[in-house]
PyMOL Python script that loads the backbone (N, CA, C, O; Angstrom):
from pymol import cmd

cmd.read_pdbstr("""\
ATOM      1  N   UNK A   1      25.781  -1.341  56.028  1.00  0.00           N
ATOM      2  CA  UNK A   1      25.454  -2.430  56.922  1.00  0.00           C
ATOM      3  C   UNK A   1      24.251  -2.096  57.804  1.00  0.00           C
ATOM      4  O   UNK A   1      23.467  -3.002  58.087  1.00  0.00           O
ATOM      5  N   UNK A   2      24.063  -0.922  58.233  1.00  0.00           N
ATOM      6  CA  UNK A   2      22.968  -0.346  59.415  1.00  0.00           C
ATOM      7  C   UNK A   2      21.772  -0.409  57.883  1.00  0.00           C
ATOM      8  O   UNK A   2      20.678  -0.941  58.073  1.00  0.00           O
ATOM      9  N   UNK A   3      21.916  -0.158  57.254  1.00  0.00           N
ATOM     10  CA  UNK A   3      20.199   0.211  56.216  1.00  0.00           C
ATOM     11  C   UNK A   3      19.964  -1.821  55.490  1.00  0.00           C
ATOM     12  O   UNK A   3      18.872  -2.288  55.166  1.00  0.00           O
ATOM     13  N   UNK A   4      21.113  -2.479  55.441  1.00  0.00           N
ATOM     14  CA  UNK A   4      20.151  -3.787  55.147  1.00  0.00           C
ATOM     15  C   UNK A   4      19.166  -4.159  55.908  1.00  0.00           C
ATOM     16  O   UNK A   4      18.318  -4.634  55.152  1.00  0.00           O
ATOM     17  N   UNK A   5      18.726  -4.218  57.220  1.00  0.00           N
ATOM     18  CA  UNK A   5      17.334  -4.488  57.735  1.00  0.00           C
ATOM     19  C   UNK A   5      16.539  -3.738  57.334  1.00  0.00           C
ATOM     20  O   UNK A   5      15.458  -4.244  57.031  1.00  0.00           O
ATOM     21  N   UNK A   6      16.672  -2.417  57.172  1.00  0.00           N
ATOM     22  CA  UNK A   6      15.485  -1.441  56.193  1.00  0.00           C
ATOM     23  C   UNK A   6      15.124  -1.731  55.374  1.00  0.00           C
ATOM     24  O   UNK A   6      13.917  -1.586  55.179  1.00  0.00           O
ATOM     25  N   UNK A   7      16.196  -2.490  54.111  1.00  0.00           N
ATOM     26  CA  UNK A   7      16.202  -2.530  52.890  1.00  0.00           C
ATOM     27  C   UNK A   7      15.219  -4.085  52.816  1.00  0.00           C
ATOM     28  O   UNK A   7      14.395  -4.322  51.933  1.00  0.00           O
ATOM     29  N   UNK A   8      15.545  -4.970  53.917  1.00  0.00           N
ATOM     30  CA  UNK A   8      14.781  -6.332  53.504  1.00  0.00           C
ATOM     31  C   UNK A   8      13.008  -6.036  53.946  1.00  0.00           C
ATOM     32  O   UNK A   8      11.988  -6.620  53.579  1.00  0.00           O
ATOM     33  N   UNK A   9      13.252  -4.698  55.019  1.00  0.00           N
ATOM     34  CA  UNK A   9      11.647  -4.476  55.504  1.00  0.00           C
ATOM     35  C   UNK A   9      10.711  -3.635  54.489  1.00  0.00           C
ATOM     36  O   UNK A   9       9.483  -3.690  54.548  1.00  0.00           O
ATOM     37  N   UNK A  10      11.544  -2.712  53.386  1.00  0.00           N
ATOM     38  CA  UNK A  10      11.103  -2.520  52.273  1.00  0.00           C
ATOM     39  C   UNK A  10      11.104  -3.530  50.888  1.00  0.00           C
ATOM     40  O   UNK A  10      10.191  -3.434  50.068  1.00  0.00           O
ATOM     41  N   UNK A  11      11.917  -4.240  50.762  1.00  0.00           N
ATOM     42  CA  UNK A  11      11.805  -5.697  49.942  1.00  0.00           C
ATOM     43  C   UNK A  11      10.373  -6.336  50.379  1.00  0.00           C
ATOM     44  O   UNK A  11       9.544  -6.068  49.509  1.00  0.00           O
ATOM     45  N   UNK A  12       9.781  -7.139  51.508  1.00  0.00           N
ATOM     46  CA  UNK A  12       8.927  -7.311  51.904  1.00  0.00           C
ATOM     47  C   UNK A  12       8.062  -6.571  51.896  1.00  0.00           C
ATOM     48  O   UNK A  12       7.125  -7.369  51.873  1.00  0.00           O
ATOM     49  N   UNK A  13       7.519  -5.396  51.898  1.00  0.00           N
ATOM     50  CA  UNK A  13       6.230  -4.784  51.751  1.00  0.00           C
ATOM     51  C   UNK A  13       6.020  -4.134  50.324  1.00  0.00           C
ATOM     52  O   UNK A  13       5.099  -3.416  49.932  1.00  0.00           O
ATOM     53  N   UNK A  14       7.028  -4.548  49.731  1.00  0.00           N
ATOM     54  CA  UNK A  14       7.198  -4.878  48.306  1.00  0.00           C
ATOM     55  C   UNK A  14       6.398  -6.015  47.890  1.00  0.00           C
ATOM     56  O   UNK A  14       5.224  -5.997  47.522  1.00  0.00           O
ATOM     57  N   UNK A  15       6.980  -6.751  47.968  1.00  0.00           N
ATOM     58  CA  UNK A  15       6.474  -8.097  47.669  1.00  0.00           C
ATOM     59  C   UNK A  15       5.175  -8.125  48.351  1.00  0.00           C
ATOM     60  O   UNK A  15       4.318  -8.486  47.545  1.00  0.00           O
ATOM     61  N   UNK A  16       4.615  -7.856  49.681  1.00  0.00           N
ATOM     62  CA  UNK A  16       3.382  -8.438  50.190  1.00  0.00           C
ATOM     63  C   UNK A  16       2.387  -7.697  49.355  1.00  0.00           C
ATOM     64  O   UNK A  16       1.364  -8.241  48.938  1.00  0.00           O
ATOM     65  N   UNK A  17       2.812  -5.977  49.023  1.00  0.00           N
ATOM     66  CA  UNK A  17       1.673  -5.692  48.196  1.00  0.00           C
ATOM     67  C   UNK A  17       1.666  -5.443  46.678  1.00  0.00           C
ATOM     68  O   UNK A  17       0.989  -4.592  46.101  1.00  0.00           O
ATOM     69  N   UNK A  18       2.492  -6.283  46.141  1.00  0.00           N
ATOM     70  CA  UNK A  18       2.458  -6.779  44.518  1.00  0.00           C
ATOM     71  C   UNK A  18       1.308  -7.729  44.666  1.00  0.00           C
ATOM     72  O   UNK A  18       0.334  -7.836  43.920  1.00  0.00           O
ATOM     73  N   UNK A  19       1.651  -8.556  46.011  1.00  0.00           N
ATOM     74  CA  UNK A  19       0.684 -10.084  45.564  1.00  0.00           C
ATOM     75  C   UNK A  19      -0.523 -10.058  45.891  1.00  0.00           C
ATOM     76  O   UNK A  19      -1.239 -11.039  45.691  1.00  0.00           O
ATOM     77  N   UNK A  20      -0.923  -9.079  46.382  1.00  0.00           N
ATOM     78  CA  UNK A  20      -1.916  -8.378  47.251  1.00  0.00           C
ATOM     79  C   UNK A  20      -2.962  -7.822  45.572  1.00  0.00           C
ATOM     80  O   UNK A  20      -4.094  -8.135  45.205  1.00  0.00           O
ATOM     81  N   UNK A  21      -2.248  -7.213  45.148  1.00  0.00           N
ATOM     82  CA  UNK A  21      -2.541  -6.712  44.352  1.00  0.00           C
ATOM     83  C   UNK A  21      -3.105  -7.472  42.922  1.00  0.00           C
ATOM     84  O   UNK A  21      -3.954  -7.088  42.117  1.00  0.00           O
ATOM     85  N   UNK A  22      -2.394  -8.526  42.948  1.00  0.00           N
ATOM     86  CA  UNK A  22      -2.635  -9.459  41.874  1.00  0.00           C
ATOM     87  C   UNK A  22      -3.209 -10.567  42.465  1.00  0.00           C
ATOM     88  O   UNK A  22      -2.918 -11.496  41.711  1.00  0.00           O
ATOM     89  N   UNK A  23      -3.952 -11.059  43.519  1.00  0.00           N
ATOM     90  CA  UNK A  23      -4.695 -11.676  43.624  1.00  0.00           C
ATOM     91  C   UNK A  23      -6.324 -11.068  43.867  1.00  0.00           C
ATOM     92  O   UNK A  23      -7.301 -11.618  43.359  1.00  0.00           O
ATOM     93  N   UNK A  24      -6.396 -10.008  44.614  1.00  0.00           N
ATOM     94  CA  UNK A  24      -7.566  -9.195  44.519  1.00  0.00           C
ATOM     95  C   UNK A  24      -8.132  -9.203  43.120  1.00  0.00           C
ATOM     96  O   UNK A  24      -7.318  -8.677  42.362  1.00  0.00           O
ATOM     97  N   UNK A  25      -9.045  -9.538  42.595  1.00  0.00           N
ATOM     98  CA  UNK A  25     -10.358  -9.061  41.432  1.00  0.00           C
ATOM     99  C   UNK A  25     -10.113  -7.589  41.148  1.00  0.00           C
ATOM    100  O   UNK A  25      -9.972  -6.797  42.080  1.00  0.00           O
ATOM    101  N   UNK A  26     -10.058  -7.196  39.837  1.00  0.00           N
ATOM    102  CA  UNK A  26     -10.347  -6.022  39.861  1.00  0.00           C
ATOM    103  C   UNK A  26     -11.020  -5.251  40.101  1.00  0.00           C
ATOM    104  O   UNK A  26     -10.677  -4.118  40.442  1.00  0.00           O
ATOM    105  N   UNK A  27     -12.347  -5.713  39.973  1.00  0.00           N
ATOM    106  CA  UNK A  27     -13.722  -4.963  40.333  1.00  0.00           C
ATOM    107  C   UNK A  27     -14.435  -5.352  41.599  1.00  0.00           C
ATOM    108  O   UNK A  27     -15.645  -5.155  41.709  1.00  0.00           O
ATOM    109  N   UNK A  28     -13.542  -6.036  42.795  1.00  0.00           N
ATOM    110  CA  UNK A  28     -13.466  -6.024  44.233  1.00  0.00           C
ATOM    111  C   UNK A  28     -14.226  -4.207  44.641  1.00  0.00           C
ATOM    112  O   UNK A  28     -15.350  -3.814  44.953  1.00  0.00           O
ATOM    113  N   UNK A  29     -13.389  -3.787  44.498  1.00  0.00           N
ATOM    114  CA  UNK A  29     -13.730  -1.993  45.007  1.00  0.00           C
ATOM    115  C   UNK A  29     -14.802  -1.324  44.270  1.00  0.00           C
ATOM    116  O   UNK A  29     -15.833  -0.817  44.713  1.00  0.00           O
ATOM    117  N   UNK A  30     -14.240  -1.441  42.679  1.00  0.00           N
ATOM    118  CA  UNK A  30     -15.506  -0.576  42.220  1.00  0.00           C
ATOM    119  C   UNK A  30     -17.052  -0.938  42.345  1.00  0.00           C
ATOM    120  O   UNK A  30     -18.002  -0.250  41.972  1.00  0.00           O
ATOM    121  N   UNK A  31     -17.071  -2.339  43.036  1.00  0.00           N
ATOM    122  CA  UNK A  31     -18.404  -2.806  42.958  1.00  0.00           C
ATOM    123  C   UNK A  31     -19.190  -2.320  44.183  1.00  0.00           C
ATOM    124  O   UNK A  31     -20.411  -2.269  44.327  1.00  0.00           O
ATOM    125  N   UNK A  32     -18.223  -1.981  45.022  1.00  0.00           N
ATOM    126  CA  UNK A  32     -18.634  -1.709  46.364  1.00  0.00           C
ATOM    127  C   UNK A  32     -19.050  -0.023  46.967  1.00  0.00           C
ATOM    128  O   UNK A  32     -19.938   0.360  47.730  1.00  0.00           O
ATOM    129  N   UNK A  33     -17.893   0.758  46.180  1.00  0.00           N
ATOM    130  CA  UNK A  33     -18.337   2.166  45.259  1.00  0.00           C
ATOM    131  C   UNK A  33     -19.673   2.221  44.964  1.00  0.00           C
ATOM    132  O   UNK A  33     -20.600   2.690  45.624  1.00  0.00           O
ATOM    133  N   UNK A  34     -19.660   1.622  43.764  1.00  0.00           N
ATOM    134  CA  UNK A  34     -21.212   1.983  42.832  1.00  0.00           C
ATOM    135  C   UNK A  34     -22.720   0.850  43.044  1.00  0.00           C
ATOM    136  O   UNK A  34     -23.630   0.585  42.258  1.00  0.00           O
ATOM    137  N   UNK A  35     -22.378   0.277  44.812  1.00  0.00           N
ATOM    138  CA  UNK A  35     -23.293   0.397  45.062  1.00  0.00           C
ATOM    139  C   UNK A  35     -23.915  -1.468  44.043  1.00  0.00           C
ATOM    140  O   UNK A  35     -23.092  -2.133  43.414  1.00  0.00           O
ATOM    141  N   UNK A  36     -25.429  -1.888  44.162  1.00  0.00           N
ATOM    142  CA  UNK A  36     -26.346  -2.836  43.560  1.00  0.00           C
ATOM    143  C   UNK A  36     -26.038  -2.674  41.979  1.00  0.00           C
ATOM    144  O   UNK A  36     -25.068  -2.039  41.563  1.00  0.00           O
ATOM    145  N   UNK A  37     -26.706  -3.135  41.392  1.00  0.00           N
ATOM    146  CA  UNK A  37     -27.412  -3.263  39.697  1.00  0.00           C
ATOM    147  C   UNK A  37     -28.692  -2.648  40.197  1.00  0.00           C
ATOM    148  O   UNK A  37     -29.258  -2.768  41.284  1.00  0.00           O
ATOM    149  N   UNK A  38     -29.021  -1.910  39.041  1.00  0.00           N
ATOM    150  CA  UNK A  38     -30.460  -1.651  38.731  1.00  0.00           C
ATOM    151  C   UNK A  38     -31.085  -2.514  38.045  1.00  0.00           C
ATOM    152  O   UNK A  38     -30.324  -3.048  37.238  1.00  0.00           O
ATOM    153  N   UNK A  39     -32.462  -3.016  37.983  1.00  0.00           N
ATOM    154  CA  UNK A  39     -32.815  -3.986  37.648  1.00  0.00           C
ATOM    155  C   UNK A  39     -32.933  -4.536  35.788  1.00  0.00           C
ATOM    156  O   UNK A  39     -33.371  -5.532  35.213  1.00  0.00           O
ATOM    157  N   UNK A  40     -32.151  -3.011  35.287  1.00  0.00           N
ATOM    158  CA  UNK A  40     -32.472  -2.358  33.873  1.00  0.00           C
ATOM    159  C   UNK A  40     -30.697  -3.345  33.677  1.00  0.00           C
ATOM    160  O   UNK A  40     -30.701  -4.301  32.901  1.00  0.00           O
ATOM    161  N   UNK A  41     -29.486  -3.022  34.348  1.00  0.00           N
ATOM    162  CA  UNK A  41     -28.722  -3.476  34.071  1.00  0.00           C
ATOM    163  C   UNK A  41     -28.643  -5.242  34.181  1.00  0.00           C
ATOM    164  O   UNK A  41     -28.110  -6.095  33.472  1.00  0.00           O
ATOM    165  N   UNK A  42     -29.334  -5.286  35.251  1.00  0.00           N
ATOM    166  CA  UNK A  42     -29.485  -6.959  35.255  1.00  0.00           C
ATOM    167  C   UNK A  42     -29.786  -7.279  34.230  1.00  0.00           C
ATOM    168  O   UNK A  42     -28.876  -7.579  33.458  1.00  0.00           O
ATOM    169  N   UNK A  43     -30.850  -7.340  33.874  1.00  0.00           N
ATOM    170  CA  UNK A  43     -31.565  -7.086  32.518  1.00  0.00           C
ATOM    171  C   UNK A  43     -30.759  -7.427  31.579  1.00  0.00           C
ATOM    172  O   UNK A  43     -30.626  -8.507  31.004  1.00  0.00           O
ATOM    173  N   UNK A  44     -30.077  -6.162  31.419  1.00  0.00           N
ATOM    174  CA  UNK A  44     -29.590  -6.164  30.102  1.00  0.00           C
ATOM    175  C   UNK A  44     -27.917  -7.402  29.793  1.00  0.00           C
ATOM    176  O   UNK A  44     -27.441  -7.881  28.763  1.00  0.00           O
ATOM    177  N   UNK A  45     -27.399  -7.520  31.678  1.00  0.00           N
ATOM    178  CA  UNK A  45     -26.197  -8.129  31.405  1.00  0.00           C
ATOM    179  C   UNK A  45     -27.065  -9.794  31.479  1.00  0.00           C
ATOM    180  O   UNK A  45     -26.239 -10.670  31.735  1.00  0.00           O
ATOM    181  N   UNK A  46     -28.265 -10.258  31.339  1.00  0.00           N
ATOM    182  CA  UNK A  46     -28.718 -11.336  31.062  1.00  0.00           C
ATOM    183  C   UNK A  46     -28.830 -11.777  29.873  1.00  0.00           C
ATOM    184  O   UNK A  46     -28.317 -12.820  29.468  1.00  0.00           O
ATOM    185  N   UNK A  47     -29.542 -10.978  29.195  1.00  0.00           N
ATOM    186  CA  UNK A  47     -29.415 -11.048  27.775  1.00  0.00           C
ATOM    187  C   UNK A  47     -28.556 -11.104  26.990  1.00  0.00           C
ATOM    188  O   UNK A  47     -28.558 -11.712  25.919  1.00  0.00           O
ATOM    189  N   UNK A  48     -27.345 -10.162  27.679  1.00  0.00           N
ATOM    190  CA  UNK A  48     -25.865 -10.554  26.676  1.00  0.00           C
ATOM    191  C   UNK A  48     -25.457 -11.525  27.478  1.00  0.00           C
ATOM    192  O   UNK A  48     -24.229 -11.437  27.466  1.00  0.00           O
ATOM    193  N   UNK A  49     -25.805 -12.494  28.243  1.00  0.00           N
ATOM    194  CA  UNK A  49     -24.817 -13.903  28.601  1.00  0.00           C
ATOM    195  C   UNK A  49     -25.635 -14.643  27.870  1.00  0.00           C
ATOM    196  O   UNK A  49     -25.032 -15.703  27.703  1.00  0.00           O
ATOM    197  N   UNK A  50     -27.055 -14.716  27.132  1.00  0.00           N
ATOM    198  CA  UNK A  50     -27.948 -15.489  26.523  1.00  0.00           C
ATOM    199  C   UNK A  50     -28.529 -16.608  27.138  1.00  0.00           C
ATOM    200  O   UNK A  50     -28.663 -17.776  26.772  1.00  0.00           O
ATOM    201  N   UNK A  51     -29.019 -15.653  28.722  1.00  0.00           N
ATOM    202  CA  UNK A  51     -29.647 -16.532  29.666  1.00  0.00           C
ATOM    203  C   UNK A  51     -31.332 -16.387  28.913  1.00  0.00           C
ATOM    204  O   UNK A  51     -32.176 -17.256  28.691  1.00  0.00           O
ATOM    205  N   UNK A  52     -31.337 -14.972  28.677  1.00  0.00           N
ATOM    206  CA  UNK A  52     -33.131 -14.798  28.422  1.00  0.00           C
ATOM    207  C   UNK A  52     -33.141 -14.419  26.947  1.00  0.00           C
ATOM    208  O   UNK A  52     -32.181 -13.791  26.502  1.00  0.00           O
ATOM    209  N   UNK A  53     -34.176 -14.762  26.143  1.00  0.00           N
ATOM    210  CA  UNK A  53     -33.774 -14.640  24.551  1.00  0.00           C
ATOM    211  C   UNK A  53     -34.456 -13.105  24.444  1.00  0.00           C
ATOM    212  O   UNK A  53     -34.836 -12.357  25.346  1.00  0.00           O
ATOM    213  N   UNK A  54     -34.460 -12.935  23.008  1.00  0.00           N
ATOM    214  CA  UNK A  54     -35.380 -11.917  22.658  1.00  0.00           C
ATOM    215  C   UNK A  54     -36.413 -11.048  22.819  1.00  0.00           C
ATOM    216  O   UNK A  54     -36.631  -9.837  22.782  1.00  0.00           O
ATOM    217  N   UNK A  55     -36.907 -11.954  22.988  1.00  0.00           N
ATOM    218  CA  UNK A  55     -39.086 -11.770  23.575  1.00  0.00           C
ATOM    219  C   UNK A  55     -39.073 -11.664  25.544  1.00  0.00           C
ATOM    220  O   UNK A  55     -39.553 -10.902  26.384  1.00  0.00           O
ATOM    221  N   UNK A  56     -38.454 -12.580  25.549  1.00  0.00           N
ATOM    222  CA  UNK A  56     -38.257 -12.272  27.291  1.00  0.00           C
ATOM    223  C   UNK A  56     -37.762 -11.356  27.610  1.00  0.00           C
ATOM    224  O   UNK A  56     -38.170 -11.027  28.724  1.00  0.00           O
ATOM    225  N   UNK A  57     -36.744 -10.426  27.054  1.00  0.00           N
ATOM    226  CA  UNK A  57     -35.835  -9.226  27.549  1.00  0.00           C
ATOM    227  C   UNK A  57     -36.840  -8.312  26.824  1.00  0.00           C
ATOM    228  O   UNK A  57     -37.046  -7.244  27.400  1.00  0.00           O
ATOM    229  N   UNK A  58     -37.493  -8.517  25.699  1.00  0.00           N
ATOM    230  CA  UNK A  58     -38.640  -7.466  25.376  1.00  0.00           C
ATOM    231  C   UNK A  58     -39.822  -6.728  26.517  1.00  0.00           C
ATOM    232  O   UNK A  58     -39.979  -5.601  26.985  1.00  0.00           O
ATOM    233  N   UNK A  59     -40.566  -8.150  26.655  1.00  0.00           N
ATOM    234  CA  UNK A  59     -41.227  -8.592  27.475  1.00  0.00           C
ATOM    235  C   UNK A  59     -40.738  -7.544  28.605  1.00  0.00           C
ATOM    236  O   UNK A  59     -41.200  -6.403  28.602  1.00  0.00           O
ATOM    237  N   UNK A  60     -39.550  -8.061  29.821  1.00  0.00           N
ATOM    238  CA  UNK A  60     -39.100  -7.642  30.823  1.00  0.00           C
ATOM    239  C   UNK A  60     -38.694  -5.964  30.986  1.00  0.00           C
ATOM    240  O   UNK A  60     -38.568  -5.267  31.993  1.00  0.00           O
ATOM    241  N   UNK A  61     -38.533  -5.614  29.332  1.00  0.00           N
ATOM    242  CA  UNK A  61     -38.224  -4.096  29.856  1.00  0.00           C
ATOM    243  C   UNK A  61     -39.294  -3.280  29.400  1.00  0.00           C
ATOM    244  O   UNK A  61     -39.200  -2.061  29.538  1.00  0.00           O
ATOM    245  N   UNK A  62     -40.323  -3.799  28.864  1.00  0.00           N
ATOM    246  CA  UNK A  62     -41.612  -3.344  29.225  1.00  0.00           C
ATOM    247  C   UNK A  62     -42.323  -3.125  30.500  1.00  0.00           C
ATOM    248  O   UNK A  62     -43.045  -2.171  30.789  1.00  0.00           O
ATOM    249  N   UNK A  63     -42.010  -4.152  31.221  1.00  0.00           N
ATOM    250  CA  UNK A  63     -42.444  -4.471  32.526  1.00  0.00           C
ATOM    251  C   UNK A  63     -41.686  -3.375  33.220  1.00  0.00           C
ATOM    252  O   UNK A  63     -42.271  -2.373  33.632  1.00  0.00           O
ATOM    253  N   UNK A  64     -40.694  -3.511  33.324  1.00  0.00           N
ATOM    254  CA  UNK A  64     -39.639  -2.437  33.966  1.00  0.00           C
ATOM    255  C   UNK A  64     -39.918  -0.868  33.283  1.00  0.00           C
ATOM    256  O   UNK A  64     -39.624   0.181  33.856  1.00  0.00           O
ATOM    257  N   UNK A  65     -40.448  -0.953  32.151  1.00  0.00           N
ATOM    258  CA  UNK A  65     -41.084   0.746  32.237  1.00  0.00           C
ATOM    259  C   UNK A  65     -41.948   1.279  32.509  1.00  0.00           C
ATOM    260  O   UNK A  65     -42.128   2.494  32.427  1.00  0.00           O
ATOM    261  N   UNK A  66     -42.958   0.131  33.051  1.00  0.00           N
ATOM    262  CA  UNK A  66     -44.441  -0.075  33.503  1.00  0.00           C
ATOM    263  C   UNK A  66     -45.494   0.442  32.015  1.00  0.00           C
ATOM    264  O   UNK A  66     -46.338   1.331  31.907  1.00  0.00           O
ATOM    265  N   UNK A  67     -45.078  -0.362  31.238  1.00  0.00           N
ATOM    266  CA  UNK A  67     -46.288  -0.771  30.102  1.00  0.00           C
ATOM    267  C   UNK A  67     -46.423  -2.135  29.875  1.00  0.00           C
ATOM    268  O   UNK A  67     -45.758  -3.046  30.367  1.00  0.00           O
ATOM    269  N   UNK A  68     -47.325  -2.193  29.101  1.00  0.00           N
ATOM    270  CA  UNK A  68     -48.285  -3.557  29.123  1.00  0.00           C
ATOM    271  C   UNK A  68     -47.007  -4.272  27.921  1.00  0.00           C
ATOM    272  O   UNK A  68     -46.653  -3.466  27.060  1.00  0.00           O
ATOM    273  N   UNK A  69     -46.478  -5.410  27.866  1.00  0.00           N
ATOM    274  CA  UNK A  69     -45.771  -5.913  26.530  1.00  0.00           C
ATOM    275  C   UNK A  69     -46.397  -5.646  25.294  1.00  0.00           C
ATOM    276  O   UNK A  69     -45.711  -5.146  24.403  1.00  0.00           O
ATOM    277  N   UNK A  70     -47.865  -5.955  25.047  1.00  0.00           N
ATOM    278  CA  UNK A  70     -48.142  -5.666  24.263  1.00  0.00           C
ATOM    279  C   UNK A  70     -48.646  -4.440  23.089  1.00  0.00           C
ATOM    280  O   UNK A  70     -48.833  -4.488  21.873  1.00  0.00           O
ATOM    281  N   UNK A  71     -48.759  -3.298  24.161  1.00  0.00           N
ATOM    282  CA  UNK A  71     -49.551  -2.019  23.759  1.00  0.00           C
ATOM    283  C   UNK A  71     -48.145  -1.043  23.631  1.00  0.00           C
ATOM    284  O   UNK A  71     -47.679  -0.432  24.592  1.00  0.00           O
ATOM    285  N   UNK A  72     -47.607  -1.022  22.347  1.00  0.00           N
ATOM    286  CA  UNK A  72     -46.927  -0.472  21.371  1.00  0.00           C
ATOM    287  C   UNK A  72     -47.437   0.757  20.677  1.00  0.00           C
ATOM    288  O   UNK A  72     -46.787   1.263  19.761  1.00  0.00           O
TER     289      UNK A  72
END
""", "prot")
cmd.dss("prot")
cmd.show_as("cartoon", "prot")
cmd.util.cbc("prot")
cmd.orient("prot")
């Protein structure tokens, strides 16, 4: 009888941080950890959503290595 108020104040911080947990984003923290994108990853996560085609992500990581696009 004396440990059921314990037991409902551990039930509750049970529950508050399950839901806690499952509503947070996963990558809430690690994004905040590791900091911006480099402009190489932007880059590259553009191209795989098929915002910039071929020649533009060519183009752009030329630019980003500091050579001319064309001089191969």
């Amino acid at each position: 009888m004396m440990l059921m108020p314990l037991l409902w104040v551990v039930l509750i911080a049970v529950i508050v941080w399950a839901v806690i947990r499952l509503v947070r984003r996963p990558d809430d923290g690690e994004r905040g950890r590791q900091g911006r994108e480099t402009p190489q990853e932007i880059l590259d996560r553009r191209f795989a959503s098929g915002e910039i085609d071929v020649e533009a992500y060519r183009q752009a990581r030329a630019h980003l290595a500091g050579r001319e696009p064309g001089s191969s």
